[in-house]
TORKOL-375830 format. One line per 5 residues: number of its first residue (from 1); their letters; for each residue x, y, z of N, C-alpha, C. Coordinates in steps of 0.05 Angstrom, whole numbers, plus 5000, padded with zeros to 4 digits. Layout:
<pts>
NUM> a> X Y Z X Y Z X Y Z ~ ... .
</pts>
This chain:
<pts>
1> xxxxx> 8783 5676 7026 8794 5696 7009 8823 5700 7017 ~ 8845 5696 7002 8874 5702 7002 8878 5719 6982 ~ 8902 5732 6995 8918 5757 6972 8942 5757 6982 ~ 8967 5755 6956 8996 5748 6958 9008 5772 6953 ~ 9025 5776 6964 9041 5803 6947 9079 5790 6949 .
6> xxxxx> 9089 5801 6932 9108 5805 6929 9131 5821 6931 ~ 9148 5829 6937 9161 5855 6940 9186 5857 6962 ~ 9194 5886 6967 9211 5890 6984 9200 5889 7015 ~ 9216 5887 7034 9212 5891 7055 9242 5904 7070 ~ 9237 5924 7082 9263 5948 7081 9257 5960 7112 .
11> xxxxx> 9291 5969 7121 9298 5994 7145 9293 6010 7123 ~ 9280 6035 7139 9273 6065 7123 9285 6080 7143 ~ 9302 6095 7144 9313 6125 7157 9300 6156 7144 ~ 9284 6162 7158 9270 6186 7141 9276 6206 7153 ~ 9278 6221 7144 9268 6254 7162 9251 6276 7138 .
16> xxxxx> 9233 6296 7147 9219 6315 7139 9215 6335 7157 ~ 9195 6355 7147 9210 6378 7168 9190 6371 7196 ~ 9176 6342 7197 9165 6349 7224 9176 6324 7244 ~ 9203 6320 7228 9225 6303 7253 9239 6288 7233 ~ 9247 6262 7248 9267 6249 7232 9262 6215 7252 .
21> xxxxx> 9268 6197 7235 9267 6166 7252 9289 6157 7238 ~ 9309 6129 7249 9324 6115 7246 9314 6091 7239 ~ 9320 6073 7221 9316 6046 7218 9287 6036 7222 ~ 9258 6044 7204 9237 6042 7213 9226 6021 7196 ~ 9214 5997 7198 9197 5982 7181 9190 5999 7164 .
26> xxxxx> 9203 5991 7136 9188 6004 7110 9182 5972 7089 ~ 9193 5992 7071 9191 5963 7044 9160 5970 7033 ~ 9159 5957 7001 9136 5966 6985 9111 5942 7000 ~ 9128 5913 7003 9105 5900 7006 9097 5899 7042 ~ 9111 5913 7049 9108 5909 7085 9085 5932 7083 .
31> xxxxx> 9089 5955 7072 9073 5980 7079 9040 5960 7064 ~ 9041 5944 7041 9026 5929 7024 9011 5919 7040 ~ 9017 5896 7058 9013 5877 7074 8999 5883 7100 ~ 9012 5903 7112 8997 5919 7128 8974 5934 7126 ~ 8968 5937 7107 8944 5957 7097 8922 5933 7090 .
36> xxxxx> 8925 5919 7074 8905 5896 7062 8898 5875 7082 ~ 8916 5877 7105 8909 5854 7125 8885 5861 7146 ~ 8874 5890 7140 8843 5892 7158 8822 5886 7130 ~ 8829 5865 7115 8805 5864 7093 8809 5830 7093 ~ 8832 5820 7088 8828 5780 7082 8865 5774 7088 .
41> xxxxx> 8864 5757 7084 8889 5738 7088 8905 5747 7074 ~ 8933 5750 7086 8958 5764 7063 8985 5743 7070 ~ 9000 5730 7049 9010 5723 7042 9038 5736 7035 ~ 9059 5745 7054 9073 5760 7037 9108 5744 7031 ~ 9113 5748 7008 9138 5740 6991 9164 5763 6990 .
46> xxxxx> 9188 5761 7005 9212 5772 7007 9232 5767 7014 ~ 9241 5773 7026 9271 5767 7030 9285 5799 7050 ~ 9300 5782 7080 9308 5794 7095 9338 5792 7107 ~ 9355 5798 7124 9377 5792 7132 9379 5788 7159 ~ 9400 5774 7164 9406 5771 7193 9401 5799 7225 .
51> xxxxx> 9392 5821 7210 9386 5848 7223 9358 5845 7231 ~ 9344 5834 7223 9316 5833 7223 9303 5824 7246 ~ 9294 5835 7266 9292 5826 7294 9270 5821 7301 ~ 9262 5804 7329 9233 5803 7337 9222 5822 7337 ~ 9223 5850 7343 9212 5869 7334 9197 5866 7312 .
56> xxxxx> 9211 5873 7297 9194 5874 7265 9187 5846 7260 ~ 9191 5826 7265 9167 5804 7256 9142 5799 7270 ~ 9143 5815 7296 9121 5812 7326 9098 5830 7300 ~ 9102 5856 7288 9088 5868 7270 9079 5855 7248 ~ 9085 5839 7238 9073 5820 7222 9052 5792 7233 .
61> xxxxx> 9061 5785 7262 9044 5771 7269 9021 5790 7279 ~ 9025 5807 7294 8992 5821 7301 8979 5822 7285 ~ 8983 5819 7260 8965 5822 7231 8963 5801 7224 ~ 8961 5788 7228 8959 5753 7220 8969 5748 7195 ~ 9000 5756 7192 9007 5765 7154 9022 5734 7159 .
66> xxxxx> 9019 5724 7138 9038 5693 7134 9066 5703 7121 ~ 9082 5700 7137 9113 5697 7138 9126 5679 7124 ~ 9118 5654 7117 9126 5639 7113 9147 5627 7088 ~ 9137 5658 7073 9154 5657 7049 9183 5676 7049 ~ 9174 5685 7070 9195 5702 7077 9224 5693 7076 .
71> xxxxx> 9242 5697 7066 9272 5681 7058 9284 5708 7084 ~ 9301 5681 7099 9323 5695 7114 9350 5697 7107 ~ 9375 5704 7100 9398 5702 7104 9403 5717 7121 ~ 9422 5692 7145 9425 5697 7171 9448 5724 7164 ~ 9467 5716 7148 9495 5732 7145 9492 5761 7126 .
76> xxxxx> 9471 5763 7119 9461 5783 7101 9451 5810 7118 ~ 9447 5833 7105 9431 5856 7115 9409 5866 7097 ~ 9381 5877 7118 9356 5875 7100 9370 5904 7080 ~ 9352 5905 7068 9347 5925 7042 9345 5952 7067 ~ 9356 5974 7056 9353 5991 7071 9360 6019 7053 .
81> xxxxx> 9343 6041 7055 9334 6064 7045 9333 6090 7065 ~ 9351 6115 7057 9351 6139 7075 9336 6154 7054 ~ 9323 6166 7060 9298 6189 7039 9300 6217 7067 ~ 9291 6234 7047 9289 6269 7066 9263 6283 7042 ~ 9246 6290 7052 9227 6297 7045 9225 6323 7050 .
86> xxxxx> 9226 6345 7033 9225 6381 7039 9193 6391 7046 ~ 9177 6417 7040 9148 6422 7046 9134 6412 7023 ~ 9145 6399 7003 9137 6386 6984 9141 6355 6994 ~ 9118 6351 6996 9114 6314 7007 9117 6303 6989 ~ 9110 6303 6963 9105 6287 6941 9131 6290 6930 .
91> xxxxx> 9154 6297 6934 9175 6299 6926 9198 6282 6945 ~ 9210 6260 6946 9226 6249 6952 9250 6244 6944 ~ 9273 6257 6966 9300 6259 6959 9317 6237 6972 ~ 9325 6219 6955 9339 6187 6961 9366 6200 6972 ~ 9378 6197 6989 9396 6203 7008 9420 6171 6999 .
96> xxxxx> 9409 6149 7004 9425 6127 7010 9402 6105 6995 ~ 9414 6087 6989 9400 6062 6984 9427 6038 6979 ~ 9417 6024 6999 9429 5993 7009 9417 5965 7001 ~ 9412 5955 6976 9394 5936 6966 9400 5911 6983 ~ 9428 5913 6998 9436 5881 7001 9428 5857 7004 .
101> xxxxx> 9406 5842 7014 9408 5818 7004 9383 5821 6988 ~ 9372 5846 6984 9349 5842 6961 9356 5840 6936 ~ 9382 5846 6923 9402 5856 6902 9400 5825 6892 ~ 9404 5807 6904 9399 5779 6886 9374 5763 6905 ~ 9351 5777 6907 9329 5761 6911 9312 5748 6896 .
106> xxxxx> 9302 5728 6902 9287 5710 6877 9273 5694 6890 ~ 9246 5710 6880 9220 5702 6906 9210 5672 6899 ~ 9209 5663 6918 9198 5627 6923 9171 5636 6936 ~ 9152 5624 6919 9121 5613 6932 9123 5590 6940 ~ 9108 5589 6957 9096 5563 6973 9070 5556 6951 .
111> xxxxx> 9056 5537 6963 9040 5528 6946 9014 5545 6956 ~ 9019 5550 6977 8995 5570 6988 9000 5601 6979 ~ 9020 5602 6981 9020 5633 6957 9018 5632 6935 ~ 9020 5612 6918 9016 5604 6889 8990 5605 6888 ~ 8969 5594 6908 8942 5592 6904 8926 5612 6915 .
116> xxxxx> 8941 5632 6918 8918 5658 6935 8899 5666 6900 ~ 8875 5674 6909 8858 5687 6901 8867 5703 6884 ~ 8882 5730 6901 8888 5753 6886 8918 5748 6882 ~ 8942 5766 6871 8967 5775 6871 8973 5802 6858 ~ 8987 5809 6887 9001 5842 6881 9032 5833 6875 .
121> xxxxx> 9038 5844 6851 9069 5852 6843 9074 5870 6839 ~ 9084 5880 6869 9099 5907 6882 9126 5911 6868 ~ 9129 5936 6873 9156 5950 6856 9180 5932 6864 ~ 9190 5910 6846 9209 5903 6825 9222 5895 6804 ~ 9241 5884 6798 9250 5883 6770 9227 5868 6757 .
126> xxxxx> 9215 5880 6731 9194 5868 6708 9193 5847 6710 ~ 9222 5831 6703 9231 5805 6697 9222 5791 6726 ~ 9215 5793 6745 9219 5780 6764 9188 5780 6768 ~ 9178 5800 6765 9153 5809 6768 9134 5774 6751 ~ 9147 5774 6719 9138 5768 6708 9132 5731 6720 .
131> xxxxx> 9162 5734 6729 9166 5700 6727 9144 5697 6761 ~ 9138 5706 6776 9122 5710 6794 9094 5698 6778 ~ 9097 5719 6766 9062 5711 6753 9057 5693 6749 ~ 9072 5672 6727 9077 5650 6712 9067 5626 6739 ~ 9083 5633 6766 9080 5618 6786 9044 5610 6791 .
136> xxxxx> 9031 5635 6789 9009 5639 6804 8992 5636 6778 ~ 8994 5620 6759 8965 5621 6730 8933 5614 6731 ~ 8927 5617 6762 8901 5613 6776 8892 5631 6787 ~ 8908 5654 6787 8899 5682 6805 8877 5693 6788 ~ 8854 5699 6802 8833 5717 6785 8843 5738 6785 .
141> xxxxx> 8853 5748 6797 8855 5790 6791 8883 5787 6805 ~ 8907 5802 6782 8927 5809 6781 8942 5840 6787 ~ 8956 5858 6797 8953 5876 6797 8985 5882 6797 ~ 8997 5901 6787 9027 5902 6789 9033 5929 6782 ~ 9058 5930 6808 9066 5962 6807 9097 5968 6786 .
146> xxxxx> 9103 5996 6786 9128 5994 6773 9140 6023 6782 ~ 9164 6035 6766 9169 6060 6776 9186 6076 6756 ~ 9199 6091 6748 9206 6108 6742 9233 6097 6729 ~ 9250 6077 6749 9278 6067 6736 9271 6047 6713 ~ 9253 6029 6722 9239 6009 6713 9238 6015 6679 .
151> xxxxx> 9220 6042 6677 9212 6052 6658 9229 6058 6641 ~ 9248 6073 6651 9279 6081 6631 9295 6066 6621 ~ 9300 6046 6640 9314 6021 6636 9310 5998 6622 ~ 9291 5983 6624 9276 5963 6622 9237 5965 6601 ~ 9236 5989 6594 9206 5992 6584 9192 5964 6573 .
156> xxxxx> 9215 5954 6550 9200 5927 6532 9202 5914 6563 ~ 9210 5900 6574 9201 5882 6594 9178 5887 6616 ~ 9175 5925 6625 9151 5924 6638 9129 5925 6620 ~ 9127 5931 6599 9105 5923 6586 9102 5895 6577 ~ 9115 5886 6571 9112 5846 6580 9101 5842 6595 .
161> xxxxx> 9109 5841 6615 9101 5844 6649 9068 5851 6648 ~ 9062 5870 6638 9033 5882 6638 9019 5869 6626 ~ 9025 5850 6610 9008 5840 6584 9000 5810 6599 ~ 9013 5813 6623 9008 5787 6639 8977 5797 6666 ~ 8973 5808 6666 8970 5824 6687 8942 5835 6693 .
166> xxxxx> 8916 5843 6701 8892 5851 6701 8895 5881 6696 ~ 8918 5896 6717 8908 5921 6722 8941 5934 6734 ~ 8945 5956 6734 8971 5962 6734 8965 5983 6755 ~ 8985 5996 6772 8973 6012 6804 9006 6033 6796 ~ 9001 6054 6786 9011 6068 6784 9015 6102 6780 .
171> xxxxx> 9035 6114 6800 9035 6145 6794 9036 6162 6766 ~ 9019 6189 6769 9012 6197 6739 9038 6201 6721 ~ 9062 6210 6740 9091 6213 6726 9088 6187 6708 ~ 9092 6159 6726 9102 6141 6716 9083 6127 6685 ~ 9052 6133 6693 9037 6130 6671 9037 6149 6649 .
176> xxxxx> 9049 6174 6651 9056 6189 6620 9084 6178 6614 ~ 9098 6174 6626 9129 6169 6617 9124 6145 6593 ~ 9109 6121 6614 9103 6097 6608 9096 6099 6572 ~ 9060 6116 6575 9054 6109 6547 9066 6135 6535 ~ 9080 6148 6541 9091 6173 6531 9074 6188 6516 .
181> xxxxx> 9056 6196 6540 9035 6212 6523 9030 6231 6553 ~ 9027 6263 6553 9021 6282 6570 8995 6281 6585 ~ 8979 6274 6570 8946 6272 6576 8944 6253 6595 ~ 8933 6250 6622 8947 6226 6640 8903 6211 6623 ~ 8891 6221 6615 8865 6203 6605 8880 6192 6581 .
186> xxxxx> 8889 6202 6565 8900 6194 6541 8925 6169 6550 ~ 8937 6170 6563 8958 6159 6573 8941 6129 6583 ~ 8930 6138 6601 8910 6110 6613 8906 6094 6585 ~ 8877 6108 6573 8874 6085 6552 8897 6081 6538 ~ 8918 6092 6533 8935 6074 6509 8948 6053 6533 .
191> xxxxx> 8945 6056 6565 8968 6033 6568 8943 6011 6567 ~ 8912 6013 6571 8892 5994 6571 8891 5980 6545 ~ 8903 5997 6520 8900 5986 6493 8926 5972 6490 ~ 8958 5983 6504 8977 5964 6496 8981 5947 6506 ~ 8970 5933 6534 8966 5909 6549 8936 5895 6549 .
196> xxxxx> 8911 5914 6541 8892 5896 6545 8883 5891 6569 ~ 8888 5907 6585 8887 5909 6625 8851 5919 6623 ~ 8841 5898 6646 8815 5907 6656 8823 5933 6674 ~ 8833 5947 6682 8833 5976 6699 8859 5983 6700 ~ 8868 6024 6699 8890 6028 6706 8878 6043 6733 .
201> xxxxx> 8898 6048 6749 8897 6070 6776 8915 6080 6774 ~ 8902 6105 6770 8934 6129 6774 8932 6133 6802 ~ 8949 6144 6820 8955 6152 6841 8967 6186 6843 ~ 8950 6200 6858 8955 6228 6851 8972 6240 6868 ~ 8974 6223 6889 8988 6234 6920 8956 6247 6937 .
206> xxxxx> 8976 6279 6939 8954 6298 6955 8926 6297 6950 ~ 8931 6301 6915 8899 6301 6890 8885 6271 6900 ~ 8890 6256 6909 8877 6235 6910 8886 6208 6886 ~ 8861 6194 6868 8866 6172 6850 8847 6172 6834 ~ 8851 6162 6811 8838 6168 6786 8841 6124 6772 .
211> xxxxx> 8810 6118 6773 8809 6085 6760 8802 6093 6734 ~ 8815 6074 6717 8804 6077 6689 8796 6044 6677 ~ 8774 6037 6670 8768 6019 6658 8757 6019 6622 ~ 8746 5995 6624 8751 5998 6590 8722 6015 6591 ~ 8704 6018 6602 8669 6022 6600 8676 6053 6615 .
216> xxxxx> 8683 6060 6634 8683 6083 6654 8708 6100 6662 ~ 8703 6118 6683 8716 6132 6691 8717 6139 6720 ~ 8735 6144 6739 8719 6146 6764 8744 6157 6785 ~ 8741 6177 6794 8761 6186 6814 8755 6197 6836 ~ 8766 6189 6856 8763 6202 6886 8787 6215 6892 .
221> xxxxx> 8777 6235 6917 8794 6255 6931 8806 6244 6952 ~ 8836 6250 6958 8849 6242 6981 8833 6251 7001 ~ 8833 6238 7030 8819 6249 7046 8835 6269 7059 ~ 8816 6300 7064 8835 6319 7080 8847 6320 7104 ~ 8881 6320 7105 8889 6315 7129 8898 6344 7139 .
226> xxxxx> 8902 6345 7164 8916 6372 7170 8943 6371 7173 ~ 8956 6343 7178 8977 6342 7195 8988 6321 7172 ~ 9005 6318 7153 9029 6299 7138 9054 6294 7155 ~ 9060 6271 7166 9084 6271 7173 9100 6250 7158 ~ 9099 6238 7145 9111 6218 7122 9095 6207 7106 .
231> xxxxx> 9102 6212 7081 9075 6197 7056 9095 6173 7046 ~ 9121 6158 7059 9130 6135 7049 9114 6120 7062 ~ 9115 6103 7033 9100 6079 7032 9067 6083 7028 ~ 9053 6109 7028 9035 6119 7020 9010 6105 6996 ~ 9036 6101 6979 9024 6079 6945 9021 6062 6949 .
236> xxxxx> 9038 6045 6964 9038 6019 6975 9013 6006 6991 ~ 9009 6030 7008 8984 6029 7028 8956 6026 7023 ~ 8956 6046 7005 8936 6050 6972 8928 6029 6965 ~ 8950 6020 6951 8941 5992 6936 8934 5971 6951 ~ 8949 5965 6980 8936 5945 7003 8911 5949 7004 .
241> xxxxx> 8908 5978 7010 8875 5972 7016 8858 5968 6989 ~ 8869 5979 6966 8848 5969 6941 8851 5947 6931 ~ 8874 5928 6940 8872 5901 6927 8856 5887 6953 ~ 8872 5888 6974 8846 5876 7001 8820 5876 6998 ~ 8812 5902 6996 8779 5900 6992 8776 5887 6971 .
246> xxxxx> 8786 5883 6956 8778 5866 6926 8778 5843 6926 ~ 8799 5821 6953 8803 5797 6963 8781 5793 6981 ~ 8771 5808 6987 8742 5803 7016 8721 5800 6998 ~ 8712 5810 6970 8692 5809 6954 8687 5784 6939 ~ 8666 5766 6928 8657 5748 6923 8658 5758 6888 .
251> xxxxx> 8650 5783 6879 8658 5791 6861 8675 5811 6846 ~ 8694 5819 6832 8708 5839 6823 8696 5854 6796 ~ 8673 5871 6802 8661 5887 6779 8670 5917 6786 ~ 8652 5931 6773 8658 5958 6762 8651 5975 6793 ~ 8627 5965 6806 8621 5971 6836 8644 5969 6855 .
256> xxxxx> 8652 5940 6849 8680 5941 6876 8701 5949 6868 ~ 8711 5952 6842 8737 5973 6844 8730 6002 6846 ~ 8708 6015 6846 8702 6035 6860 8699 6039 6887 ~ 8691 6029 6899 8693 6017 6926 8726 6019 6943 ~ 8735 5999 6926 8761 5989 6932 8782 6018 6933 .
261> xxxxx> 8767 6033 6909 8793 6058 6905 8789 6083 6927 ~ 8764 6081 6945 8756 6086 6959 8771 6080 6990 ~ 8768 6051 6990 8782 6042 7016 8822 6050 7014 ~ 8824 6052 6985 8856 6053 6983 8862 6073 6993 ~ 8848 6102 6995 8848 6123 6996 8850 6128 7030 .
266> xxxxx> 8831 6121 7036 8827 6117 7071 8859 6105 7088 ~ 8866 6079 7065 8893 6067 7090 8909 6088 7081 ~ 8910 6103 7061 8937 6114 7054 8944 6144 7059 ~ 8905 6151 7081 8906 6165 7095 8919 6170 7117 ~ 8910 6145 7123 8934 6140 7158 8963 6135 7166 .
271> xxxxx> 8963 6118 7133 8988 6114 7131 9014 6146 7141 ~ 9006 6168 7127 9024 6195 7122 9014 6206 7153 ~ 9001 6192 7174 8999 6218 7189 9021 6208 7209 ~ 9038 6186 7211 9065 6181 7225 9087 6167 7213 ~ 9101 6163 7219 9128 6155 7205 9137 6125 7203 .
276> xxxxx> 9144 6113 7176 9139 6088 7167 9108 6072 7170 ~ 9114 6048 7186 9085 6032 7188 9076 6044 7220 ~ 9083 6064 7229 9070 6064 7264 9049 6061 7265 ~ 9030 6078 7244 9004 6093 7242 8984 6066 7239 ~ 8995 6048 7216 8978 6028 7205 8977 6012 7224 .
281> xxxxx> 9001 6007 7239 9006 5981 7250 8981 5985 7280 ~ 8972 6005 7286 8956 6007 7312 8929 6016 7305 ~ 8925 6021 7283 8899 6020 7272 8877 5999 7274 ~ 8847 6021 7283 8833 5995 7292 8813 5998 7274 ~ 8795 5979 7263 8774 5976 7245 8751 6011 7248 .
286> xxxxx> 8739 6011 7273 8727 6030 7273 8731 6059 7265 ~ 8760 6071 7257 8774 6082 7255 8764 6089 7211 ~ 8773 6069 7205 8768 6058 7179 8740 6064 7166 ~ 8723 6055 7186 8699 6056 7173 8687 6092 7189 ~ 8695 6104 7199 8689 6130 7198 8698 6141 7180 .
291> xxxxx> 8726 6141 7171 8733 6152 7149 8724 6146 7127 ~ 8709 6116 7116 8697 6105 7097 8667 6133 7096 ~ 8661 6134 7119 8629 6145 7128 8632 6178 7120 ~ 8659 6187 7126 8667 6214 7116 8670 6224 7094 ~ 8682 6208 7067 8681 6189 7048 8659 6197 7034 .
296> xxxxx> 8633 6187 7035 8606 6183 7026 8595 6215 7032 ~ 8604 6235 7049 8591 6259 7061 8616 6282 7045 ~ 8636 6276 7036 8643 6291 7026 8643 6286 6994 ~ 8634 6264 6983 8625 6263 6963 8604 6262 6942 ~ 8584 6262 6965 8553 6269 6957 8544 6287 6954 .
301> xxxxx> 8527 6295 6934 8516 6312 6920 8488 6321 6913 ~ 8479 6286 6906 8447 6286 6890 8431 6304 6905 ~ 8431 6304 6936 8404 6315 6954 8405 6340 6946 ~ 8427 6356 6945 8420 6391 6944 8407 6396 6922 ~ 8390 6411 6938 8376 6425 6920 8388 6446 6900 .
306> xxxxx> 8390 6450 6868 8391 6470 6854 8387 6497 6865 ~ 8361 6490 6875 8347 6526 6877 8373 6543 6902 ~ 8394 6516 6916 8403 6537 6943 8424 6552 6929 ~ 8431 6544 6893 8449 6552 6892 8453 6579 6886 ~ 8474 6609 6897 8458 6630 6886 8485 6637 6871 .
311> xx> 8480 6658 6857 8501 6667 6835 8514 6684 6857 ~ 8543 6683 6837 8557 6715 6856 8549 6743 6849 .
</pts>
């Protein structure tokens, strides 16, 4: 089982009110990569600069993530992003953004990333997204993110983009903007009807995630944390773990993307309780599957009995 992703890989400088870090492993497909690599083989596609140190690649080998597509320019600097986050987490205030050598990146597959199983196309340009795909016309299950500039800028090409695509992994802002419709149910099916996508995922943040297929409906609750200390890269994490689990499975039905939206929920738990990848990167399986087990106890229902319930 292989799964490719595509995307940025970025220094993040954050601060919120429970501290601040300098220059931390971020990027859409690093936070991606890291999350999906306790489920099958990850493959990841980007582009970095001469800044990029044993440090941050030693984090990609503990995870057994293949590098290989990874483009260096020695004379270049990675992509790099300052964000400040207020008591509103779900709200992110862009301080700085440094695209440099991501600004003309143009992702090369290997033949082993062309042939993975799955492919994530993480937040960038449509157009690039698209020609990605084209690469990979053997992938069973497709999945591709987008965002907000994307949408303003560019709409006819991310909806191109989608019409290539299984399933689309995106926030409820970005899915009303998208089909420009308020109703984020109403919104779902029209983007299922204007691409023809087997599943959308909204992403709620705090609220949790909401799957929509063409037959069902199905949403889980973020798991309760006490303690948020950075939700970047949060979506990203999400989707690692719901496309991963979907790369470990022999089948992709209506059971395992429920499942899957489940496990997305869990990495993207751990992801926000430290700053950039620290949290993920030392995470151990057993860890995972308690919270999976927590999961199942806070969402069960059938046993109670009716009769305990009493009126006010």
């Amino acid at each position: 089982m292989s799964l490719t992703v595509v995307g940025s890989i970025a220094f993040d400088s954050l601060e919120t009110p429970f501290g601040k870090k300098e220059r931390v492993l971020g990027g859409a497909a690093t936070h991606f990569s890291l999350s999906a690599s306790f489920f099958t083989k990850v493959n990841i596609v980007g582009v970095v600069g001469g800044d990029f140190t044993e440090k941050e690649w030693e984090v990609f080998r503990r995870h057994h993530i293949n590098v290989n597509d990874v483009e260096v320019i020695p004379d270049g600097k990675t992509f790099f992003w300052r964000g400040r986050y207020d008591y509103d987490m779900n709200v992110a205030h862009t301080l700085e953004t440094q695209l440099n050598v991501f600004e003309k990146f143009q992702p090369k597959l290997s033949e082993k990333s062309r042939n993975s199983r799955l492919l994530f196309l993480a937040n960038i340009m449509p157009t690039l997204q698209k020609q990605v795909r084209h690469q990979c016309p053997n992938a069973e299950f497709v999945a591709m993110d987008t965002m907000n500039f994307w949408i303003s800028s560019m709409k006819d090409a991310v909806i191109e983009t989608m019409k290539t695509v299984d399933c689309i992994v995106i926030n409820d802002a970005e899915a009303r903007q998208l089909a420009e419709e308020p109703n984020i149910h109403k919104a779902a099916k029209q983007l299922m009807k204007i691409a023809d996508l087997k599943a959308v995922v909204i992403k709620r943040g705090e609220y949790g995630a909401i799957l929509f297929t063409k037959d069902s409906f199905f949403a889980c609750p973020a798991y309760p944390l006490e303690s948020v200390f950075d939700p970047t890269g949060a979506g990203d994490t999400f989707a690692g773990g719901f496309m991963g689990f979907l790369a470990s499975q022999n089948r992709i039905d209506e059971s395992a993307l429920r499942r899957a939206m489940i496990y997305g929920s869990i990495m993207a738990s751990f992801n926000v309780e430290e700053f950039g990848t620290e949290r993920v990167d030392k995470l151990e399986y057993h860890e995972i599957n308690q919270r999976f087990r927590d999961f199942k106890k806070m969402t069960h229902f059938d046993d109670i009995p009716f009769e305990k319930m009493t009126s006010a």
